[in-house]
Gaussian input, Z-matrix of N, CA and C with variables (Angstrom, degrees):
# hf/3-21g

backbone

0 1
 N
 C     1     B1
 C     2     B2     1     A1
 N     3     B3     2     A2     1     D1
 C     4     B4     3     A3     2     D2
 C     5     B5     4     A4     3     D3
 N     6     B6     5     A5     4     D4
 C     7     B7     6     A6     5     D5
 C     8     B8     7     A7     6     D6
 N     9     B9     8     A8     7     D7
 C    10    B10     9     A9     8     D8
 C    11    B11    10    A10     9     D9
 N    12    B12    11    A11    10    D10
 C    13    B13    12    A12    11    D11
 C    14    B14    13    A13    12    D12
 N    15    B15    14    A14    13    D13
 C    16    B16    15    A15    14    D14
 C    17    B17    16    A16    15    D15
 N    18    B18    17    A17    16    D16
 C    19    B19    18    A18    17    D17
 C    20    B20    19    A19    18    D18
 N    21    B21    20    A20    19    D19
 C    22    B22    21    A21    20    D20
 C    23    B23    22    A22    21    D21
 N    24    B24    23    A23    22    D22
 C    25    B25    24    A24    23    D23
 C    26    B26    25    A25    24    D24
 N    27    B27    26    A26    25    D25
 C    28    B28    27    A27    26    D26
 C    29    B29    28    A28    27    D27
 N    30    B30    29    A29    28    D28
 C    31    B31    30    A30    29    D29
 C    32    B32    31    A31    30    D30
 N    33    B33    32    A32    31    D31
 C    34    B34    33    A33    32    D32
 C    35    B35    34    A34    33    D33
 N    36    B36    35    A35    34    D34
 C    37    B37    36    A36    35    D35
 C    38    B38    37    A37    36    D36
 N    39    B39    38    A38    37    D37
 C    40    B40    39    A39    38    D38
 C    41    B41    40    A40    39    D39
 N    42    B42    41    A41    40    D40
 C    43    B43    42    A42    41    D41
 C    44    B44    43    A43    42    D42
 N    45    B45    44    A44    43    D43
 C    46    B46    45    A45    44    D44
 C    47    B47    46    A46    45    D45
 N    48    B48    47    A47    46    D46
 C    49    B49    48    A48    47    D47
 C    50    B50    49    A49    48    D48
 N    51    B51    50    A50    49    D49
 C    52    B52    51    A51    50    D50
 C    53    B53    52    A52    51    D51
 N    54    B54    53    A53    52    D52
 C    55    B55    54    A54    53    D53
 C    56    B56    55    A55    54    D54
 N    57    B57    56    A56    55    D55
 C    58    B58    57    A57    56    D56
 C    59    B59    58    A58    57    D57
 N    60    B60    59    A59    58    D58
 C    61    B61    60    A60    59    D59
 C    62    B62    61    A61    60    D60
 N    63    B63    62    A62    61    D61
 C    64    B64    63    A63    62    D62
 C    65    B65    64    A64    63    D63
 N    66    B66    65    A65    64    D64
 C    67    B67    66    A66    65    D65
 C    68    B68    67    A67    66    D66
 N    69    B69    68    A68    67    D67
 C    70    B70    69    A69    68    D68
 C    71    B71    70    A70    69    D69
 N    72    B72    71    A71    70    D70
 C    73    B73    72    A72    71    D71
 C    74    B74    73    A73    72    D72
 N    75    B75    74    A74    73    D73
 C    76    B76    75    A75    74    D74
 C    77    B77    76    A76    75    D75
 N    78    B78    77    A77    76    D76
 C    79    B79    78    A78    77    D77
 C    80    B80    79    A79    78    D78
 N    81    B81    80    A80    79    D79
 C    82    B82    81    A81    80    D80
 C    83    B83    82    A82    81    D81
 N    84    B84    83    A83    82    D82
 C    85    B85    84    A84    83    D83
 C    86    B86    85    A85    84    D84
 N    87    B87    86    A86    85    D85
 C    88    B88    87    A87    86    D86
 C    89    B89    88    A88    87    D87
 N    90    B90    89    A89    88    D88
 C    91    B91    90    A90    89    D89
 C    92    B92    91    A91    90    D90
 N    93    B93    92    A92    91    D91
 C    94    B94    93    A93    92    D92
 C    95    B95    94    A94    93    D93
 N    96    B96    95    A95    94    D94
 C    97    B97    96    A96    95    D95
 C    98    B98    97    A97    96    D96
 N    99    B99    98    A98    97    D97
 C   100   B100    99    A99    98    D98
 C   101   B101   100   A100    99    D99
 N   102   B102   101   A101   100   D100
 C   103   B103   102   A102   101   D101
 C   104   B104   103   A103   102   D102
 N   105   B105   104   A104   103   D103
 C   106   B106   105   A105   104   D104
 C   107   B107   106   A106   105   D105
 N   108   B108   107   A107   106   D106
 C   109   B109   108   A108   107   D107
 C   110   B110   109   A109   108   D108
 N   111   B111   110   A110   109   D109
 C   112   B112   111   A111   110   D110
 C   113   B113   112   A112   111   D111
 N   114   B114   113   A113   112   D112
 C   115   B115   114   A114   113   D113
 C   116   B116   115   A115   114   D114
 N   117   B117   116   A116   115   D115
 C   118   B118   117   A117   116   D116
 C   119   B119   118   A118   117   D117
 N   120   B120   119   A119   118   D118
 C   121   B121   120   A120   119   D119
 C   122   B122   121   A121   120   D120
 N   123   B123   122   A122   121   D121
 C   124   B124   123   A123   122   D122
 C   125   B125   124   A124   123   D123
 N   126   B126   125   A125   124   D124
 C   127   B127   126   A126   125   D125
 C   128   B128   127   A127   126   D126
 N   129   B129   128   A128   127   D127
 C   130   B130   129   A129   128   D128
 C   131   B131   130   A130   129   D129
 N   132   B132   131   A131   130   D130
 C   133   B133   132   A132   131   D131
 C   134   B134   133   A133   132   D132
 N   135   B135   134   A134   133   D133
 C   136   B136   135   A135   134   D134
 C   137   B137   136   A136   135   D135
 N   138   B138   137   A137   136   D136
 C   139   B139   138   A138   137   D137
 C   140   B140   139   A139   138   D138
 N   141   B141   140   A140   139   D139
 C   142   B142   141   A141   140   D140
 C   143   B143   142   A142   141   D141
 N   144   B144   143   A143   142   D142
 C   145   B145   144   A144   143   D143
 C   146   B146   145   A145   144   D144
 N   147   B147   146   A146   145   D145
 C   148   B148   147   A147   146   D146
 C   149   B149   148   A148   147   D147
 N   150   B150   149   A149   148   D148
 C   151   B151   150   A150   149   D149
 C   152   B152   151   A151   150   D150
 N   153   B153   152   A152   151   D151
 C   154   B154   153   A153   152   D152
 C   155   B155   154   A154   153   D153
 N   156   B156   155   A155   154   D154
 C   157   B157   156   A156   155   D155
 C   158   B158   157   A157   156   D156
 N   159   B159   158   A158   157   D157
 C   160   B160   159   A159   158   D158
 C   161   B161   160   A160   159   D159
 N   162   B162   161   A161   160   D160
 C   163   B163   162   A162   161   D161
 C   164   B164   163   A163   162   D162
 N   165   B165   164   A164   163   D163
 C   166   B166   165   A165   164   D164
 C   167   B167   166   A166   165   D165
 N   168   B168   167   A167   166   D166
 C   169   B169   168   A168   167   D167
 C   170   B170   169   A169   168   D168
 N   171   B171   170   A170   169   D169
 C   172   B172   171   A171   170   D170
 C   173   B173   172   A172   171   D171
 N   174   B174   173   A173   172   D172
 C   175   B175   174   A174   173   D173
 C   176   B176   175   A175   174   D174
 N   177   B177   176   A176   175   D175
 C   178   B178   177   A177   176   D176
 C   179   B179   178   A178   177   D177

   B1=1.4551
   B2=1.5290
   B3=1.5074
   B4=1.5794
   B5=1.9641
   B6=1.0291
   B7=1.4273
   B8=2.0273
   B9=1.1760
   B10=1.5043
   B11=1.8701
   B12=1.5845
   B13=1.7014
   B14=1.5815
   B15=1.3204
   B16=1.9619
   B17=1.0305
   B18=1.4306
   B19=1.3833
   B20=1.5670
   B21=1.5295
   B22=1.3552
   B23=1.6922
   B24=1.3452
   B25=1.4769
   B26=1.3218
   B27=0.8903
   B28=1.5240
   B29=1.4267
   B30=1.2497
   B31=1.2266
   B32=1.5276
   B33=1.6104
   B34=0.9521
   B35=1.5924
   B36=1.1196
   B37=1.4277
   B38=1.5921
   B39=1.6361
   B40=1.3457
   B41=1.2588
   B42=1.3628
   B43=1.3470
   B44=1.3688
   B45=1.3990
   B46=1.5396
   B47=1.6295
   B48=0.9765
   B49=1.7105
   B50=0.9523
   B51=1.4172
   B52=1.0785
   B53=1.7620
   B54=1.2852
   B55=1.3758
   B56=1.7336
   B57=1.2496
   B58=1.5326
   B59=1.5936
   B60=1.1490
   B61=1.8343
   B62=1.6585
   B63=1.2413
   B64=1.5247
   B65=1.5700
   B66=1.7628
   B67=1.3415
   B68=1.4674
   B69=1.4384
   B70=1.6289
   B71=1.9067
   B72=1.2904
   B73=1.4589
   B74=1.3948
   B75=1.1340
   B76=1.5575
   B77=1.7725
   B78=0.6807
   B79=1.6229
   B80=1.4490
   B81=1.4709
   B82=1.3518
   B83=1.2259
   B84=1.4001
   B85=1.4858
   B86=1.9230
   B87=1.4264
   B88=1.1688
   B89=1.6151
   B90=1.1748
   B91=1.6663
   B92=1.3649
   B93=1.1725
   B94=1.5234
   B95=1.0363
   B96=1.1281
   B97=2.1095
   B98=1.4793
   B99=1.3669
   B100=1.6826
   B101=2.2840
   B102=1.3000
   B103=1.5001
   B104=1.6013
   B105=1.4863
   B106=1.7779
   B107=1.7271
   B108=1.5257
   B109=1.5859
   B110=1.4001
   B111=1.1094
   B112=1.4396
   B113=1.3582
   B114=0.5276
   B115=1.8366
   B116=1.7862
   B117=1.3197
   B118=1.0299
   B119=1.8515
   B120=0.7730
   B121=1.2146
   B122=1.6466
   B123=1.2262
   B124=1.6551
   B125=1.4332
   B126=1.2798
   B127=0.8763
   B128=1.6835
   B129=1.5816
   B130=1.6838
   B131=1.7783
   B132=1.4885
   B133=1.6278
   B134=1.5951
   B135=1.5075
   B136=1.6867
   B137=1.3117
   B138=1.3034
   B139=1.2512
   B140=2.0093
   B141=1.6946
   B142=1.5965
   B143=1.9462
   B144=1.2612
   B145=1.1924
   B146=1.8712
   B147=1.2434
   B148=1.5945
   B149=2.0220
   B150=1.4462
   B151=1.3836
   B152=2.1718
   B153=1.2116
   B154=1.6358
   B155=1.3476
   B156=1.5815
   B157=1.5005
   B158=1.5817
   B159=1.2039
   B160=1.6577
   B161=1.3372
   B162=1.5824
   B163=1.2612
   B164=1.5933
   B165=1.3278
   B166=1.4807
   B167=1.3897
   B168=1.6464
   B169=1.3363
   B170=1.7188
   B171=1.2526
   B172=1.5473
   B173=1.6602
   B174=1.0416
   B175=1.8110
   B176=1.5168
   B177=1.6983
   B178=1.4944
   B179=1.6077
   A1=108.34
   A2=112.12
   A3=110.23
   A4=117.87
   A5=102.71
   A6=129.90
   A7=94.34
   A8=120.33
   A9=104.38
   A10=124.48
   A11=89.86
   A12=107.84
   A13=124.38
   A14=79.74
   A15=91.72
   A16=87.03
   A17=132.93
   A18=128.09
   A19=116.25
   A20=105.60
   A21=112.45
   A22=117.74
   A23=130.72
   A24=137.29
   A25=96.59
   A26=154.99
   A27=142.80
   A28=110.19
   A29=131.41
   A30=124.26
   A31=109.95
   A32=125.99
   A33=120.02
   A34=103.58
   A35=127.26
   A36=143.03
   A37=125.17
   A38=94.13
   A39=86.40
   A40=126.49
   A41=104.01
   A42=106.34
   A43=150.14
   A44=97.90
   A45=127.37
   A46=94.34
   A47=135.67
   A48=131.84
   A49=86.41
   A50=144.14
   A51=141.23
   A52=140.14
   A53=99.98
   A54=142.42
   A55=98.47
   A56=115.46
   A57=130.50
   A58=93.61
   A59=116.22
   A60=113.20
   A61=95.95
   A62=126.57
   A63=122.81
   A64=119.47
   A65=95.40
   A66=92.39
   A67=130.22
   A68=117.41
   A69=117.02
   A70=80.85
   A71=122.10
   A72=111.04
   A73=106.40
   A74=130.66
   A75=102.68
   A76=105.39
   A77=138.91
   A78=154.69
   A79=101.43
   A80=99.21
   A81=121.68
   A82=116.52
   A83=118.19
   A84=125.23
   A85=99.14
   A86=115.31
   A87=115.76
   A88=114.31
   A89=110.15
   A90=105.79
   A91=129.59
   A92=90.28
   A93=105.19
   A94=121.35
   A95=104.78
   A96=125.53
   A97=93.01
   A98=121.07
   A99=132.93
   A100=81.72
   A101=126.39
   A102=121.47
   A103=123.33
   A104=100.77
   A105=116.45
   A106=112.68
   A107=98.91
   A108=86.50
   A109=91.96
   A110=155.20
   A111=143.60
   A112=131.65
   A113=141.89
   A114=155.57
   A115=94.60
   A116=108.52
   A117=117.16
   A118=102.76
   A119=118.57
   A120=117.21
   A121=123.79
   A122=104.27
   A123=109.84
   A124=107.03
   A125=141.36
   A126=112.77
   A127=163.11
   A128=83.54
   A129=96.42
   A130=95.41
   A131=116.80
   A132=120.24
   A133=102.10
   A134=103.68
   A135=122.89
   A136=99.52
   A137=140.70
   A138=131.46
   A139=121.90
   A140=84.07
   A141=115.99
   A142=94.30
   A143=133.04
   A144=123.91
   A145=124.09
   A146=80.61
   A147=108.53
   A148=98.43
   A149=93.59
   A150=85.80
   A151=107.08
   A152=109.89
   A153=96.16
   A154=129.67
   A155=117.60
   A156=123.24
   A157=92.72
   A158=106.31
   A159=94.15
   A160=123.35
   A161=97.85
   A162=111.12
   A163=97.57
   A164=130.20
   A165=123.17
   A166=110.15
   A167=122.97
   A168=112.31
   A169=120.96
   A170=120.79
   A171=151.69
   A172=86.53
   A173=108.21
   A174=128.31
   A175=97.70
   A176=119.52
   A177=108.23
   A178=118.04
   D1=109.32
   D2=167.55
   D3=-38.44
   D4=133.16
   D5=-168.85
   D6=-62.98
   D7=-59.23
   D8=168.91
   D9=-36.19
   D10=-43.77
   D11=175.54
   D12=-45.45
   D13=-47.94
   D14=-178.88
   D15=-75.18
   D16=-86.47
   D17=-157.01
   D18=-15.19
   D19=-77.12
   D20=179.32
   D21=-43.85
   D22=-39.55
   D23=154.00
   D24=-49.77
   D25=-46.71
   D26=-175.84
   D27=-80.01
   D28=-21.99
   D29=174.57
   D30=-84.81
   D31=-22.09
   D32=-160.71
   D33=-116.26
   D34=8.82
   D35=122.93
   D36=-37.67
   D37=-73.16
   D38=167.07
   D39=-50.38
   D40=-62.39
   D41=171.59
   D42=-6.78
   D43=-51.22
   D44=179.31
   D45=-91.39
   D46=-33.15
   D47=165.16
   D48=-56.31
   D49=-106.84
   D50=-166.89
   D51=9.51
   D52=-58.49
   D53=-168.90
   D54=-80.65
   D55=-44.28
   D56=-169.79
   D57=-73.81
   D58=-47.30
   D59=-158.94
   D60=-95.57
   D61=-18.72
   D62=152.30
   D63=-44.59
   D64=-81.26
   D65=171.04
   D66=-36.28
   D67=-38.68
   D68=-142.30
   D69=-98.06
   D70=-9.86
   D71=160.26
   D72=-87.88
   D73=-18.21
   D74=-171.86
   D75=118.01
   D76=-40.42
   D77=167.46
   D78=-49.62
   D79=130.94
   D80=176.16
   D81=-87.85
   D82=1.00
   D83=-157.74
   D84=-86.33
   D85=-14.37
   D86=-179.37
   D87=-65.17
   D88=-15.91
   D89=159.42
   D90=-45.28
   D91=-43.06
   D92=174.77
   D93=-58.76
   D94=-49.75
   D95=-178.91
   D96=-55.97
   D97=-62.33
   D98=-154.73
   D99=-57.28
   D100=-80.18
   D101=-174.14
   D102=-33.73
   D103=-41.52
   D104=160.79
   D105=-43.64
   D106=-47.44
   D107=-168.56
   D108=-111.32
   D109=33.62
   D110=86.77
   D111=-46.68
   D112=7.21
   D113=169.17
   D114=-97.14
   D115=-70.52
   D116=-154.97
   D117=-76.43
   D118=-37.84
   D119=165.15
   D120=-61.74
   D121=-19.03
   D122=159.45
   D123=-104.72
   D124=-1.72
   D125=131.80
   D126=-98.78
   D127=22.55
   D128=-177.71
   D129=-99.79
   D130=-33.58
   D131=156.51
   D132=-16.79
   D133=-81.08
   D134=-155.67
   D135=-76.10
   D136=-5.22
   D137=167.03
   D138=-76.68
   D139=-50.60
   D140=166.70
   D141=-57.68
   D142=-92.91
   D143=-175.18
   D144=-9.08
   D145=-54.30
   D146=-155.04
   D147=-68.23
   D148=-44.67
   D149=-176.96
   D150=-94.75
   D151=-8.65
   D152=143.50
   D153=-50.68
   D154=-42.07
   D155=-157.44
   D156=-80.65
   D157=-39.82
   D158=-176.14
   D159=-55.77
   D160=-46.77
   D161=-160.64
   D162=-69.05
   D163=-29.56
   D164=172.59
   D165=-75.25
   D166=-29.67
   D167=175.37
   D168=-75.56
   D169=7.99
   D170=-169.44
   D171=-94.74
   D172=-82.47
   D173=-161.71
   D174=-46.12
   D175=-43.07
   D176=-151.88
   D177=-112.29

C-alpha cells in the first residue's frame, strides 16, 4: 500500500474519532471532522487507484 494511502486512512480514522467525541459532547464542530474524513477518504481512494494503474502499466 503506497505510503500517501495509509496516511490518508489514518487521517480519516482519526477523523471520524474525532467527529464521534464532538458529537457525543454536544458540539457542532463535528461537521467538520465528518468533511475531513471525506476528503481524506477520497483521497487515500485516488492514491490506492493511482498506484494500481501504474503498477499494471509497469507489468504490460
Amino acid at each position: 500500500m503506497p505510503r500517501l494511502a495509509l496516511l490518508a486512512l489514518v487521517l480519516c480514522a482519526l477523523a471520524v474519532a474525532a467527529a464521534v467525541v464532538s458529537f457525543v459532547n454536544g458540539s457542532f464542530i463535528g461537521i467538520v471532522w465528518v468533511l475531513m474524513a471525506g476528503i481524506s477518504s477520497n483521497m487515500a481512494w485516488f492514491y490506492l487507484r493511482k498506484a494500481k494503474l501504474e503498477r499494471k502499466a509497469a507489468a504490460g
